[in-house]
C-alpha positions as CSV (number, residue, x, y, z in Angstrom):
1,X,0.0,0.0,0.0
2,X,3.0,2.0,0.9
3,X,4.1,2.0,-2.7
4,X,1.0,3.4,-4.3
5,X,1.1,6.2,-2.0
6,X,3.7,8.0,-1.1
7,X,4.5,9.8,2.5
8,X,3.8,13.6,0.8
9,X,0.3,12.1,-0.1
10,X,-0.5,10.8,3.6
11,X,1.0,13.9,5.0
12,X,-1.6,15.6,2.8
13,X,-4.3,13.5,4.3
14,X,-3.7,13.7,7.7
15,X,-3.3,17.4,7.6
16,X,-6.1,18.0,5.8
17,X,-8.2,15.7,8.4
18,X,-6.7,17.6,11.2
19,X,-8.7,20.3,10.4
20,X,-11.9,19.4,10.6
21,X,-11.1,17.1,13.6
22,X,-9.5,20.0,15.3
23,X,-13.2,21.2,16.3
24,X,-13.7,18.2,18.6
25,X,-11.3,20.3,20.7
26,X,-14.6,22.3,21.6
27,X,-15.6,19.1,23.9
28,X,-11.9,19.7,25.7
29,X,-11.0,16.3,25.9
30,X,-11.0,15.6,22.2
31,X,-8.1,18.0,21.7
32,X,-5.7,15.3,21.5
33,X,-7.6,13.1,18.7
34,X,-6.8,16.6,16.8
35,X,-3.4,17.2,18.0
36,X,-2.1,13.2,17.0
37,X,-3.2,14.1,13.4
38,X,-1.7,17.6,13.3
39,X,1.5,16.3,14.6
40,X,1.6,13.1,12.4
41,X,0.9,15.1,9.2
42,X,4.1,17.2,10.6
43,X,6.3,14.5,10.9
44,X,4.8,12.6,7.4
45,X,5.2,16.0,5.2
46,X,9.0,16.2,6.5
47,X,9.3,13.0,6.2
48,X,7.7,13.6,2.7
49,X,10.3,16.2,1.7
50,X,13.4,13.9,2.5
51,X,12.0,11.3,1.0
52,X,10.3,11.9,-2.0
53,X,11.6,15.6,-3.4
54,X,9.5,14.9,-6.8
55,X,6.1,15.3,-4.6
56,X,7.1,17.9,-1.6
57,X,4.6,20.8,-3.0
58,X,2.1,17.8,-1.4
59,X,4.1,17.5,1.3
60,X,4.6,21.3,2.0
61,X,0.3,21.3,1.6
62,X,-0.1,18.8,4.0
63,X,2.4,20.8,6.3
64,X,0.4,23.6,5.8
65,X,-2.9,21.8,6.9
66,X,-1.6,20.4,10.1
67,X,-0.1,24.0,11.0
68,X,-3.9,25.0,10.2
69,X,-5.4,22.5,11.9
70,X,-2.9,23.1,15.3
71,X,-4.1,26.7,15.1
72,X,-7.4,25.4,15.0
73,X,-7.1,23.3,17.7
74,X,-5.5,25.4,20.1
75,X,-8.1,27.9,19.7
76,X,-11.2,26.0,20.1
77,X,-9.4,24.1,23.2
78,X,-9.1,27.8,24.7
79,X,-12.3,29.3,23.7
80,X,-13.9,26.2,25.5
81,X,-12.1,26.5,28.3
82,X,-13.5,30.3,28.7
83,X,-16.6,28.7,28.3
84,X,-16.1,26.0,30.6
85,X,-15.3,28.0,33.7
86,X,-17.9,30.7,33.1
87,X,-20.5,27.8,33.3
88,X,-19.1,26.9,36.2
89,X,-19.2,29.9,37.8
90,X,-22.6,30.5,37.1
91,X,-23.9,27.0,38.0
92,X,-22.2,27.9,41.3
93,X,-23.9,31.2,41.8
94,X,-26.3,29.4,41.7
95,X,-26.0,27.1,43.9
């Protein structure tokens, strides 16, 4: 399978699925699923360049989509924690 597709390709994959994944990091906890494919499409599009020079404008892409997809990730992670302890501060005004 490895043959048919190179590393740039799967790079460009996994980069571009780290972006829409990156939004589970709005549940808090699924900010790792998002962060294992932002850092594997890292490590695959370098891995891409070294490898396979003929196909690194995929690899640089799929760099380019993890990089996207960390933002991402790091930003819903923090705008859910904002939210997180405002509803806890008003569930214990409440209370």
């Amino acid at each position: 399978m490895f043959s048919m597709l190179s590393l740039s390709v799967i790079a460009l994959i996994v980069g571009a699925l780290s972006i829409p994944f990156a939004f589970f990091a709005l549940n808090g906890g699924g900010v790792f699923l998002s962060l294992i494919f932002a850092l594997g499409g890292l490590v695959l599009g370098a891995l891409g360049i070294l490898r396979d020079p003929e196909r690194s404008g995929l690899a640089l892409v799929g760099i380019a989509c993890s990089v996207l997809g960390l933002i991402i990730a790091i930003i819903c992670f923090a705008a859910s924690g904002c939210a997180i302890c405002q509803m806890q501060a008003a569930l214990r005004s409440i209370l």
